[in-house]
C-alpha positions in Angstrom: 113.9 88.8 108.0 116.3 89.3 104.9 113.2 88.0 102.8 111.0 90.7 104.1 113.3 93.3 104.0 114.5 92.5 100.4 110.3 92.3 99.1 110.1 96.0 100.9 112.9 97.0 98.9 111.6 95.6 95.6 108.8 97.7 96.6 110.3 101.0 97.3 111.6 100.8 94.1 109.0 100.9 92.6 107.3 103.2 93.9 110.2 105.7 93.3 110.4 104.6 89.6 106.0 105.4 89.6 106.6 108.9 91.0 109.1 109.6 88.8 106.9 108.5 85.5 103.9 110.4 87.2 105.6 113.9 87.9 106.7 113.5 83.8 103.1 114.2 83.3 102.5 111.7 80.5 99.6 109.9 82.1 97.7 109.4 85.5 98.3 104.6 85.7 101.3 105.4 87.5 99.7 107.0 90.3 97.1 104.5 90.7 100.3 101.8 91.1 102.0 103.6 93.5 99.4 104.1 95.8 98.7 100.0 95.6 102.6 100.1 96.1 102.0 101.8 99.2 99.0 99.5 100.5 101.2 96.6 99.7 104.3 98.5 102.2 101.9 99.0 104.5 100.5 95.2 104.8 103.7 93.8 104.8 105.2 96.2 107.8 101.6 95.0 109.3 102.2 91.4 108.4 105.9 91.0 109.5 106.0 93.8 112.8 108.1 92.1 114.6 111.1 92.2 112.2 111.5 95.9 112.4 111.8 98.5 115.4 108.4 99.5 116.9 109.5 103.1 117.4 111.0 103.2 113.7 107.9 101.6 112.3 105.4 103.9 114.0 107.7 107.1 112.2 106.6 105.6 108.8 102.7 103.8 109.8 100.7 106.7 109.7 102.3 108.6 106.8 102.0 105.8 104.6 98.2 105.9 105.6 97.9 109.5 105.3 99.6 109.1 101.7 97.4 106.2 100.8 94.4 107.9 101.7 95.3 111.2 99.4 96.0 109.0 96.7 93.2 106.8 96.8 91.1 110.2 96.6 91.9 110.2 92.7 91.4 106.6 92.1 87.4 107.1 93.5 87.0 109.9 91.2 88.5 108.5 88.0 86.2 105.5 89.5 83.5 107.4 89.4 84.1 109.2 85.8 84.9 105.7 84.3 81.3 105.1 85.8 79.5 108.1 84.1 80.9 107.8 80.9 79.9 104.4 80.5 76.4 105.3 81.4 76.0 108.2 78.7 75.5 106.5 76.0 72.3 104.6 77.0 71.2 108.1 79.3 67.9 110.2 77.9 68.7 113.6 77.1 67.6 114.9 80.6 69.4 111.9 82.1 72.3 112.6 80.0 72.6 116.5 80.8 73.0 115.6 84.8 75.7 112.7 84.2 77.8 115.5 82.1 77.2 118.2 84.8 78.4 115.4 87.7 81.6 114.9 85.4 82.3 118.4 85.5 81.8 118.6 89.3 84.0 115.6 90.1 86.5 116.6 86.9 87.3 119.8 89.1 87.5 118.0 92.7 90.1 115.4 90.8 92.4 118.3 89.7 92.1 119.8 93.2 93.4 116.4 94.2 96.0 116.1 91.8 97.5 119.5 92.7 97.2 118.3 96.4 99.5 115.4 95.6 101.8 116.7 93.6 102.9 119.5 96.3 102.6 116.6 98.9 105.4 115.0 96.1 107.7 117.9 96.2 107.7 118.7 99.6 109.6 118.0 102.9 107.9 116.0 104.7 107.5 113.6 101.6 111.6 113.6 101.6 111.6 112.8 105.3 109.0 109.9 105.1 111.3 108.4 102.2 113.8 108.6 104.4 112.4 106.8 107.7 111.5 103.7 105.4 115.2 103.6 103.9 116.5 103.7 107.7 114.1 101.3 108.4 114.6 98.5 105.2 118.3 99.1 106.0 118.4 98.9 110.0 118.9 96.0 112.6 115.9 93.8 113.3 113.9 93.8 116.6 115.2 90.7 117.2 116.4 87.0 115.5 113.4 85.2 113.5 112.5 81.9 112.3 113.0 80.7 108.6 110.7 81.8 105.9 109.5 77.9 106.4 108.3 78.8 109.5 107.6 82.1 110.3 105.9 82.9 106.6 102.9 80.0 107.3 102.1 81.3 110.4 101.7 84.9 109.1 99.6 83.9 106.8 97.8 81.8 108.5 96.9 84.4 110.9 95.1 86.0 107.9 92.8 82.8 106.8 91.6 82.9 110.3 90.4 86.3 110.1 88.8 85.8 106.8 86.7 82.4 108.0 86.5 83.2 111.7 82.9 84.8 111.3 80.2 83.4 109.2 78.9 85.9 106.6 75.0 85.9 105.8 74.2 87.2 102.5 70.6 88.5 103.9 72.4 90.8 106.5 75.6 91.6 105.9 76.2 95.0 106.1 78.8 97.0 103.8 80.6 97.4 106.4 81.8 94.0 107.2 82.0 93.2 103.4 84.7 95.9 103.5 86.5 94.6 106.7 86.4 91.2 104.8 87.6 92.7 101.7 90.4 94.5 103.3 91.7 90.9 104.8 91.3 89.1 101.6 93.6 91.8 99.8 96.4 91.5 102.8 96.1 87.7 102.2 96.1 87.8 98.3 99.3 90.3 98.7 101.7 88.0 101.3 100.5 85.0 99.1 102.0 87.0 95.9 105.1 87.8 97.8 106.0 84.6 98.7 104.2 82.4 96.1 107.5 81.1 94.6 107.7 79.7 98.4 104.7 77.5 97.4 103.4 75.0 95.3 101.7 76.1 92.2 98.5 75.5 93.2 98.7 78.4 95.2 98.2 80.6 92.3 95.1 79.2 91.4 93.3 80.5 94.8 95.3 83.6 94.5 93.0 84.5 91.2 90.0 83.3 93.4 90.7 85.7 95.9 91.2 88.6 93.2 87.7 87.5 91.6 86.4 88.1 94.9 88.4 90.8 95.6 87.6 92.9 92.9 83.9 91.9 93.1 83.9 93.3 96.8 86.0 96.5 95.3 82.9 97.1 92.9 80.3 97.0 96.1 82.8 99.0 98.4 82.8 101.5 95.3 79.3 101.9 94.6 78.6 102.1 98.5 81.0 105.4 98.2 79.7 106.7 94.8 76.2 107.2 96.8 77.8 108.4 99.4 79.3 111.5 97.3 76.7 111.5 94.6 74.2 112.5 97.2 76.7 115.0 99.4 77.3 116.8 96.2 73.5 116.7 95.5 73.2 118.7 98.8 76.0 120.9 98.5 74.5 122.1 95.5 70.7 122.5 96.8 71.7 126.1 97.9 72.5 127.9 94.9 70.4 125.5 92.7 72.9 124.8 90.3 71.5 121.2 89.9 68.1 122.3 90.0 65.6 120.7 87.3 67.5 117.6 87.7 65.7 115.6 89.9 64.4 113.4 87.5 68.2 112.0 86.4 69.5 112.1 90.0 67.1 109.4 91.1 67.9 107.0 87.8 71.6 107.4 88.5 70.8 106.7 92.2 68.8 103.4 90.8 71.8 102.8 88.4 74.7 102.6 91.4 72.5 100.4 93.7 71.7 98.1 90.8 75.6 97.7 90.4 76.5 97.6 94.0 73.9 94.7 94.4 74.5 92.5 91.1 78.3 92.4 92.3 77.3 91.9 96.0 75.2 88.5 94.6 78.3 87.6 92.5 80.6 88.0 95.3 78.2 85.3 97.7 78.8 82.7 94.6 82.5 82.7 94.5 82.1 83.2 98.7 80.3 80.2 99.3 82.6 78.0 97.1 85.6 79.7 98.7 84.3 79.4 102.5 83.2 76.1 102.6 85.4 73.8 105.2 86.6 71.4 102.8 87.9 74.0 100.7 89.3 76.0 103.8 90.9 72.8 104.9 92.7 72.6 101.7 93.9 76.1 101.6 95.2 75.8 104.9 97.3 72.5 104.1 98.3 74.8 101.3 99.5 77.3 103.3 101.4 75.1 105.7 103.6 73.2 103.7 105.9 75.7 101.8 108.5 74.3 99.6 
């Protein structure tokens, strides 16, 4: 329990030193950090439950998700500039004209967003949220635990089952359970990080597989939402016809994000399939059962 409650710390820390460097104004990385920060809070309190209060643990759950979600609002639309910008310079005029009006659609949702999360930042209930994860870092556990020998394994554990328990089929696997998947592997990649010095260094080695297939999965998960909004924002804008005349560069950019989605989808099933297979699950698990 003090080795959870001393990683939350580290991370609270953190995240307090990000805000700080992110309401200075001098660039937006910080806010990116904290709100991985945040997700990293949120799969430890996940991970390790049972060390802390349920009825102190529920005060903090859901604003931490409600904070991660804001937050991660800004990430998919500097996502999605990154994206547009990188597609300019090989665009046709026409093509090139409907990129640059997209930017300046999504350029003026983002500073909506920002202003969102900066009164979010200065407000109360911000303060009180702060608060509730102090009282609960600092506060009695639910009740006595095992070692980090022991009760660290089985955590983690837990989390290889989840990833191996159902077979994926490249043919049929919806986006969906690619982003369940993907979800898992980044809770199992993040307890693996906290407590790799618990480990022998091989452990390190399938942490960078799991970020190669982690980030591979990232790039499907984010061209599955680019769609999404590229083609809501196509409709909102069918009334007044302030997109109108360009059809033409709608569909190639269309044809551009499912070309992406599905070259790192085919990537991803490599490293899967080397990953999965039960030898190399079997070693991963002795891994992960033997700490030091």
């Amino acid at each position: 329990k003090q080795a959870s409650r001393r990683i939350l710390s580290r991370y609270c820390r953190r995240w307090s030193r990000l805000e700080t460097k992110f309401l200075a104004g001098v660039t937006i990385e910080p806010l990116h950090k904290m709100r991985v920060t945040i997700r990293r809070i949120r799969i430890h309190l996940r991970a390790f439950s049972s060390v802390f209060p349920r009825r102190m643990r529920k005060r903090v759950e859901k604003p931490l998700q409600r904070m991660t979600r804001i937050l991660g609002r800004v990430r998919d639309f500097d996502t999605v500039l990154a994206y547009l910008d990188s597609l300019i310079c090989e665009a046709s005029p026409g093509n090139g004209a409907f990129l640059r009006a997209v930017q300046q659609d999504v350029q003026y949702l983002r500073e909506d967003a920002l202003t969102q999360i900066e009164t979010i930042l200065l407000g109360t209930r911000y303060s009180k949220l702060q608060k509730a994860l102090y009282h609960l870092i600092s506060g009695k556990s639910k009740k006595k635990l095992g070692v980090v020998r022991e009760e660290v394994p089985r955590r983690i554990l837990v989390l290889v089952d989840r990833i191996t328990q159902n077979p994926l089929h490249e043919s049929s696997c919806s986006d969906t359970e690619l982003h369940t998947l993907r979800l898992h592997l980044k809770a199992l990649r993040y307890l693996c990080q906290d407590f790799c010095s618990c480990y022998p260094r091989p452990l390190r080695k399938w942490i960078k597989r799991m970020e190669a297939m982690q980030d591979c999965l990232g790039e499907v998960q984010d061209k599955s939402r680019d769609i999404q909004f590229l083609r809501h924002r196509w409709l909102m804008h069918q009334p007044n016809q302030s997109w109108c005349g360009y059809e033409e560069g709608y569909e190639w950019l269309l044809d551009r994000m499912n070309q992406a989605k599905e070259e790192n989808r085919a990537r991803f099933f490599i490293l899967w399939r080397q990953f999965s297979a039960p030898q190399s699950i079997a070693k991963l698990r002795r891994l992960l059962s033997n700490p030091r």
